[in-house]
C-alpha positions as CSV (number, residue, x, y, z in Angstrom):
1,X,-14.7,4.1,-12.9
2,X,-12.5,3.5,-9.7
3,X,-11.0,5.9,-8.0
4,X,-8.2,4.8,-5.2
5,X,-6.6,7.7,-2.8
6,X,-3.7,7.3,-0.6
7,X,-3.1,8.8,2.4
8,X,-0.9,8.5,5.6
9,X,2.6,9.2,4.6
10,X,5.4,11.4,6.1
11,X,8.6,11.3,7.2
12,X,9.7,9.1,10.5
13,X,12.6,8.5,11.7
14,X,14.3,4.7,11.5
15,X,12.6,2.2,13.8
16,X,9.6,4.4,13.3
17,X,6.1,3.4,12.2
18,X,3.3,4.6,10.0
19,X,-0.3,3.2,8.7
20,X,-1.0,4.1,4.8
21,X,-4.9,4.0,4.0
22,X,-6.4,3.7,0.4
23,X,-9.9,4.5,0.1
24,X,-11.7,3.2,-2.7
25,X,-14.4,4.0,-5.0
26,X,-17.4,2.4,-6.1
27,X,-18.7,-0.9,-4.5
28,X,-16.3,-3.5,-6.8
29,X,-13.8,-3.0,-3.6
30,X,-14.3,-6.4,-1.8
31,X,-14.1,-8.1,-5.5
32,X,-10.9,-6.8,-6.2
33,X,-7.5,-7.8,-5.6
34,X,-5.4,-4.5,-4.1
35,X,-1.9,-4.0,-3.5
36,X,0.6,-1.4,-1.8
37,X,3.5,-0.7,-4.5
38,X,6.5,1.4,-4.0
39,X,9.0,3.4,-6.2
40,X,12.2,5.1,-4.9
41,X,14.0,7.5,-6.4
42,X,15.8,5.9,-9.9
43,X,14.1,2.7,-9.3
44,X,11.4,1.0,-10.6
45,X,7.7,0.4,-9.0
46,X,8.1,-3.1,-7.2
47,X,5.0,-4.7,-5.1
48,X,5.4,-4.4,-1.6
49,X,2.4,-6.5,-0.3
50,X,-0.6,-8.0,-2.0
51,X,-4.3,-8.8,-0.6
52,X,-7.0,-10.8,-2.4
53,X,-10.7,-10.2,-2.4
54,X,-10.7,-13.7,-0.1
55,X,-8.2,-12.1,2.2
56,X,-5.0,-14.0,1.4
57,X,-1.8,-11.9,1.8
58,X,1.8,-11.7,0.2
59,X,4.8,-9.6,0.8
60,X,7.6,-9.2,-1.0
61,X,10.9,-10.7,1.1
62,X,12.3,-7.0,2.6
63,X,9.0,-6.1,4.5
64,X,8.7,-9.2,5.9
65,X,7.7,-9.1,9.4
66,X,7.8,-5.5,9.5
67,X,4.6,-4.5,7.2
68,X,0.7,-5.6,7.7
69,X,-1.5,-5.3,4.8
70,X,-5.7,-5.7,5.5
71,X,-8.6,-4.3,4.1
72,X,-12.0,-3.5,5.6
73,X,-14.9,-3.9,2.8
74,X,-17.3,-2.4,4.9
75,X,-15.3,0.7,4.5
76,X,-14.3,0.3,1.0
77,X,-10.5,0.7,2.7
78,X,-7.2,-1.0,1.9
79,X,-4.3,-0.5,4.9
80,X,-0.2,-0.9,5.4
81,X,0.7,-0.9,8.7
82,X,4.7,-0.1,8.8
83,X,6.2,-0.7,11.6
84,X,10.3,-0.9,12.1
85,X,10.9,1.2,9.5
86,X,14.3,1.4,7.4
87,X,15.7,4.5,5.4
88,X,15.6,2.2,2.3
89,X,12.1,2.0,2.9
90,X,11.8,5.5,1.6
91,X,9.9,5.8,-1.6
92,X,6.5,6.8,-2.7
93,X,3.9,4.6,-2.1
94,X,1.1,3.4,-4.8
95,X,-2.0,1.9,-3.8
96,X,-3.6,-0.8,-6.8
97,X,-6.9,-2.1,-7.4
98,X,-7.3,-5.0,-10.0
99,X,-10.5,-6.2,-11.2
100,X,-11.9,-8.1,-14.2
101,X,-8.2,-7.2,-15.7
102,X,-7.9,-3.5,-15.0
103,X,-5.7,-2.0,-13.3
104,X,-6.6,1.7,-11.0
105,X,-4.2,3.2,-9.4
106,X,-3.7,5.7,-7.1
107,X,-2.0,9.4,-6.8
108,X,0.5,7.8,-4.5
109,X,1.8,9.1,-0.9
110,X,5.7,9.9,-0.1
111,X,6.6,8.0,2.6
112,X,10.8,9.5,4.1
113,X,12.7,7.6,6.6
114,X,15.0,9.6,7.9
115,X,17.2,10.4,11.0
């Protein structure tokens, strides 16, 4: 069993940064491939930034140039630096873990971005 848990969110005000941390579980963390997912309010979940176990990265279009994903394996720890933030940027944000076809997920943290 993997267990992921979020943390780092609050509220910031535009232009604003933040750094969400998912700590995981169990040592099948540097196998996996994890990703930082996000769901506003009457929306659906979309992907906001991928990482595989190699250390590739992909973001979706909107958090281009603004958002750093990274994980440290020693640490069992997946990261989203945020930096520029936008008020649609608001929403709470997942944390997933995919391995050998299973998805874990995380409680999720609220992340506001607000003047």
């Amino acid at each position: 069993q993997v267990q992921l848990v979020e943390s780092g969110g609050g509220s910031v005000q535009p232009g604003g940064s933040l750094r969400l941390s998912c700590a995981a579980s169990g040592s099948i963390f540097r196998l996996a491939a994890m990703g930082w997912y996000r769901q506003a309010p009457g929306k659906e979940r979309e992907l906001v930034a991928g990482i595989a176990s190699g250390g590739s990265t992909d973001y979706t279009d909107s958090v281009k140039g603004r958002f750093t994903i990274s994980r440290d394996n020693a640490k069992n720890t997946m990261y989203l630096q945020m930096n520029n933030l936008k008020p649609e940027d608001t929403a709470v944000y997942y944390c997933k873990g995919t391995w050998r076809g299973l998805n874990y997920w995380g409680q999720g943290t609220q992340v506001t971005v607000s003047s």
